[in-house]
N, C-alpha and C positions, 0 to 999 in steps of 0.2 A: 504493500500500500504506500510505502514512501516513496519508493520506486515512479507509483503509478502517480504521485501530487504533488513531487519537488519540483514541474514546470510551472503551478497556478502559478507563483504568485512572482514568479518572472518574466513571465508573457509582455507584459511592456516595454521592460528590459532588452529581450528577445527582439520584441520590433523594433526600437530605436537601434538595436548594434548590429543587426542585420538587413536597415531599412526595407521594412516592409511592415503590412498594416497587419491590425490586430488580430484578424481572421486567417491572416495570412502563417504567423506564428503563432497561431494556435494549433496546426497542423502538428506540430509535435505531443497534442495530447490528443487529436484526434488517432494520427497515425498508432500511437501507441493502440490505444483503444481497439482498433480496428483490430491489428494484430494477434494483442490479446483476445477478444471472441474470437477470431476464424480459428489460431490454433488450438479451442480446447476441445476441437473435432477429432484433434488428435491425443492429447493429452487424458481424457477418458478412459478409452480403452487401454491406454499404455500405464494407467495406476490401476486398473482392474487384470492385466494379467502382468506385470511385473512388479508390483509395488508399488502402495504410495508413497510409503516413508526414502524409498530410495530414490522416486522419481525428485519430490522434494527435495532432497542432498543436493542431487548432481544439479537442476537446475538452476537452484540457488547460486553454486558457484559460478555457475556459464554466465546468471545473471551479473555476476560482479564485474566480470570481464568487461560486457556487453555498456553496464554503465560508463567504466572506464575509459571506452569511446568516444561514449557523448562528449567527455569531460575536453576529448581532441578535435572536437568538429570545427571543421573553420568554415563552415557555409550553413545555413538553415537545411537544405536538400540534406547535406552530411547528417547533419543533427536530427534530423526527421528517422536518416535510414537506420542510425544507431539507436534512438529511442524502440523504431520499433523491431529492431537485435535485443533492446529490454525485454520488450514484452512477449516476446518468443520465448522469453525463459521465464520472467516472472508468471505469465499466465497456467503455471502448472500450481505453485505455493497455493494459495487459499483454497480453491475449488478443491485441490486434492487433499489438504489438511481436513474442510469440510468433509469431504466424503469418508476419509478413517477416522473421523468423530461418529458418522453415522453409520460403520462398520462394528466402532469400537462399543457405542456407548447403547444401553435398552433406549425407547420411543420414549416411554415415561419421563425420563431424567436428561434427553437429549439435548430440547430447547436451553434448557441452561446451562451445558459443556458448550455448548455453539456461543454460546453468551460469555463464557470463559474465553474458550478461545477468540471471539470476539474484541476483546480488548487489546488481541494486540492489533487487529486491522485497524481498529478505531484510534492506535498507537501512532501507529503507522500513519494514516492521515493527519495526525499532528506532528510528529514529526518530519513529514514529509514537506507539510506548507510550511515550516518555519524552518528548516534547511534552507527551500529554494528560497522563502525570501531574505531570510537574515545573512546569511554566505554570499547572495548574492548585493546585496548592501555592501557588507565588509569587505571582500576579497574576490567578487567578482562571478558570475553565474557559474564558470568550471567546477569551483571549487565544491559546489553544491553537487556535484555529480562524482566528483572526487570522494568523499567524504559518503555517498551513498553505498560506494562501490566498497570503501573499507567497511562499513556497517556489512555486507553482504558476506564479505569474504570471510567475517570472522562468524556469524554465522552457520553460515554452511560449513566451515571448518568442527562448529559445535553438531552438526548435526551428522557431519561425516564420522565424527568419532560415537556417537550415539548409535550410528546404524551398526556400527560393526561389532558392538554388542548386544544390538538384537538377535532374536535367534532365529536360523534359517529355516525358511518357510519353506515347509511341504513340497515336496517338487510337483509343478500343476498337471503334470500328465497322469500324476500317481491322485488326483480327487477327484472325486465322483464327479461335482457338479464341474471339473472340466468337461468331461465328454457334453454336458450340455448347455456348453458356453455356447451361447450363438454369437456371431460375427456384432463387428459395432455396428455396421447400417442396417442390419437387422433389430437389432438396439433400438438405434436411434429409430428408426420407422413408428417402431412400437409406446416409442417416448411420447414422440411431436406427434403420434395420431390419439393418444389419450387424450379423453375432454377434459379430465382436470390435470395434466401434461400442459394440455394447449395454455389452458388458463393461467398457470403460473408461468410458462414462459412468457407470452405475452405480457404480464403485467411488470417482468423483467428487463423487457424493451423500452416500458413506457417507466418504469423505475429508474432506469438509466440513461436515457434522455432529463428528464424531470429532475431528474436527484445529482447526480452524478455529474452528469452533463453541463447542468447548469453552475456549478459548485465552481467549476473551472475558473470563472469569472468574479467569484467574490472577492477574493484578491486583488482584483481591476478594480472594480467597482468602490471598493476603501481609498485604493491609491487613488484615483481621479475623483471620486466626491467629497472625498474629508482631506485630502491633502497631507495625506500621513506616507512616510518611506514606505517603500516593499515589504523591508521587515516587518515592519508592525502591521502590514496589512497581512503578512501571509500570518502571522501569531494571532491575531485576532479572526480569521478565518479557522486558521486549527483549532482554534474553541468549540467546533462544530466536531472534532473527532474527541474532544473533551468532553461534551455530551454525550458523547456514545458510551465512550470509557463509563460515565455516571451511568448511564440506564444498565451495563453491563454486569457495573457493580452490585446493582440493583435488582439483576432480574432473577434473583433466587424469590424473592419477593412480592415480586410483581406480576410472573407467570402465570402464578395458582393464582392470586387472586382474581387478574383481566382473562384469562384466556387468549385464546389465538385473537376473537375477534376485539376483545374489548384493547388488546395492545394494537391493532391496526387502526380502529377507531380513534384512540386518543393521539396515538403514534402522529399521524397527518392532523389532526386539528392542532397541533401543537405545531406542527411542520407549515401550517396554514398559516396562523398568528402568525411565529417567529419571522417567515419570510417577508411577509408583508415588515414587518418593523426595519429587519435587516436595510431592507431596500429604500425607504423611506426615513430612516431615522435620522434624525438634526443635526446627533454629533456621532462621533464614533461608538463613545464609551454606550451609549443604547446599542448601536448594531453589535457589539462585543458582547453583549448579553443574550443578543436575538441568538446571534450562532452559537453560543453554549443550549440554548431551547432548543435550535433547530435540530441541533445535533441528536440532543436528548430524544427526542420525538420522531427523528428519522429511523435509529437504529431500534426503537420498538415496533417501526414498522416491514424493516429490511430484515430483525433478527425472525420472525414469524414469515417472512419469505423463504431464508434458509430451511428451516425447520421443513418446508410444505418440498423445500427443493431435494431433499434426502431423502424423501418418502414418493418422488414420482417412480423409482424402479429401484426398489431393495436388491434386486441380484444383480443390477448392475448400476451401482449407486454411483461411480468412477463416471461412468460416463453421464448420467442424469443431470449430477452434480455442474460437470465442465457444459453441459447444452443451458442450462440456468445459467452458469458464468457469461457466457457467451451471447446470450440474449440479452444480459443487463451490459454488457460491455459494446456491444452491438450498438444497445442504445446511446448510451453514452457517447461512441462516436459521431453518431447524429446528431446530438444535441448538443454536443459542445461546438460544432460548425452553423447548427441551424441558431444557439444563441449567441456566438461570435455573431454572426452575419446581422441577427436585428439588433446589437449591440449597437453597431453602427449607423443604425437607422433611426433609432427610437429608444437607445441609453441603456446603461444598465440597470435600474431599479424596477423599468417596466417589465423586462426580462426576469430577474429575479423573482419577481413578484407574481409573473404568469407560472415560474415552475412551482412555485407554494401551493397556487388554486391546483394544478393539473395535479399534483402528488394528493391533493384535500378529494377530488374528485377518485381520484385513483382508486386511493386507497376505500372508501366507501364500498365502491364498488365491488372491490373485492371481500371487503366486509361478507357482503349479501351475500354472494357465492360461496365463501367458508361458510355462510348458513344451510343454503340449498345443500352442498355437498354433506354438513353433518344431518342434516334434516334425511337426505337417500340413506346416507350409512344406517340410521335407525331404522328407515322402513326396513329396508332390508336384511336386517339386525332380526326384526323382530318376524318376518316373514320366514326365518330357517330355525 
């Protein structure tokens, strides 16, 4: 996740040293993006029959390399092609972390290891916007990708020694349910033709556009309406992965008592306010508050996404998992191009402000649908 948000709060940075407009250098988070969804068509099936904890190792490290590119690029095209050499590798980390939680852990008790682990994505987005903009303040935009790449390396050195004493899995030609492993496009068919498959990918598109997408920009929007440096704009942007961290902390708590729909509910009315304030607020110190809300409020609505994304194909959770990553990252690339583009038209706060209503609508909506779907489960419950 720092990987994927050390560009927001650079972007203008980016455009003044490589002359060109704001849409124009945002292509480094679209690009990213892009990357990230198309390859976890592969990534899937490659943690469903080789491992996910070893897929995670190795990527990790490729990952570090791949940053340490960027850190060389002397052109935007360069910096585009190496961002998305990032995300050819980071796109295996979360989705496949997610799926051996949802291997590892019973349904009952799931949502909230997702919420454990969760805090470090929500980390991660905070540290990610305040890397790219305080580094890039001090010492200049490299250094922010400098600095990501040793974060990386020491990791995946931590998880390389970790793998090597786990203990050696079963060889897969010697388990049963190998012989009835069917192929990934066979997988996938049977994924993306589920009606409630369809439904959560879908609302993974429009999650990532809405959410995601639009996030890119907060960063801009601090630095040009309140006239505060990059750094404090990207620190008071990661207050929104500070909110996550909170509800994370929180949601041993908050699970049992909301449920799936009552955290999707409140999840977006909180993400509704908070953006609207973010966008419109007078001075900064109010938007610093909106994105600690917004945050709080988005990941009780993203963490009951997870939860629904681990349960589209329990036998082949690897890949379920990575087609969800991919549709929200999908989105995401759409939507950091489509609110670049009316950025320039019609300002950031307007923008901002439409992704708060469309996540408010969103989420509702699927509210309903978590009903109708437990509403069948009962009938059906009760009909055998």
């Amino acid at each position: 996740m720092s990987v994927q948000r050390v560009c927001d709060a650079m972007l203008p940075e980016l455009a003044r040293v490589f002359s060109v407009s704001l849409a124009q250098a945002a292509q480094v988070i679209s690009a990213f993006a892009v990357v990230y969804g198309v390859v976890q068509l592969l990534y899937g099936p490659l943690g469903d029959r080789l491992g996910k904890l070893r897929i995670v190792t190795f990527t990790t490290l490729a990952c570090s390399l791949a940053s340490l590119l960027s850190a060389f690029a002397t052109s935007l095209d360069l910096l585009v092609l190496a961002r998305g050499l990032s995300a050819l590798f980071a796109a295996a980390i979360v989705p496949l972390s997610m799926a051996w939680v949802g291997d590892a852990v019973r349904f009952e008790h799931r949502q909230e290891a997702l919420a454990r682990v969760g805090l470090g994505t929500a980390l991660g987005i905070v540290s990610g916007q305040v890397i790219g903009g305080v580094l890039t303040d001090l010492l200049g935009w490299r250094w922010a990708f400098v600095l990501i790449a040793l974060m990386l390396t020491v990791v995946g050195l931590l998880l390389w020694q970790d793998l090597r004493l786990q203990p050696r899995p079963a060889s897969p030609e010697a388990s049963p349910a190998h012989s009835q492993r069917t192929g990934f496009v066979q997988q996938a068919v049977q994924i993306v033709t589920g009606g409630w498959s369809r439904v959560v990918l879908a609302v993974g598109v429009i999650e990532g556009a809405a959410g995601f997408g639009v996030l890119a920009l907060w960063a801009t929007h601090l630095h040009q309406t309140h006239g505060i440096t990059l750094g404090a704009a990207g620190a008071i942007a990661a207050l929104f992965g500070l909110g996550g961290m909170i509800y994370m902390a929180t949601a041993r708590f908050l699970i049992p008592r909301l449920g799936e729909r009552g955290l999707v509910q409140l999840g977006v009315s909180i993400v509704g306010l908070g953006s609207l304030a973010f966008a419109y607020a007078p001075v900064w110190q109010g938007a610093a508050l909106a994105s600690l809300l917004v945050g709080f409020g988005f990941f009780m609505f993203h963490n009951t996404m997870q939860l629904n994304a681990t349960q589209m194909a329990p036998t082949a959770r690897g890949t379920s998992v990575t087609l969800f990553a991919s549709s929200l990252f999908l989105g995401q690339s759409l939507g950091v191009v489509a609110a670049a583009w009316l950025t320039e038209r019609v300002g950031t706060a307007p923008v901002i402000a439409l992704g708060g209503v469309a996540l408010v609508l969103l989420g509702f909506a699927f509210a309903k649908a978590l009903l109708k779907r437990d509403a069948r489960s009962a009938s059906f419950a009760d009909s055998h």
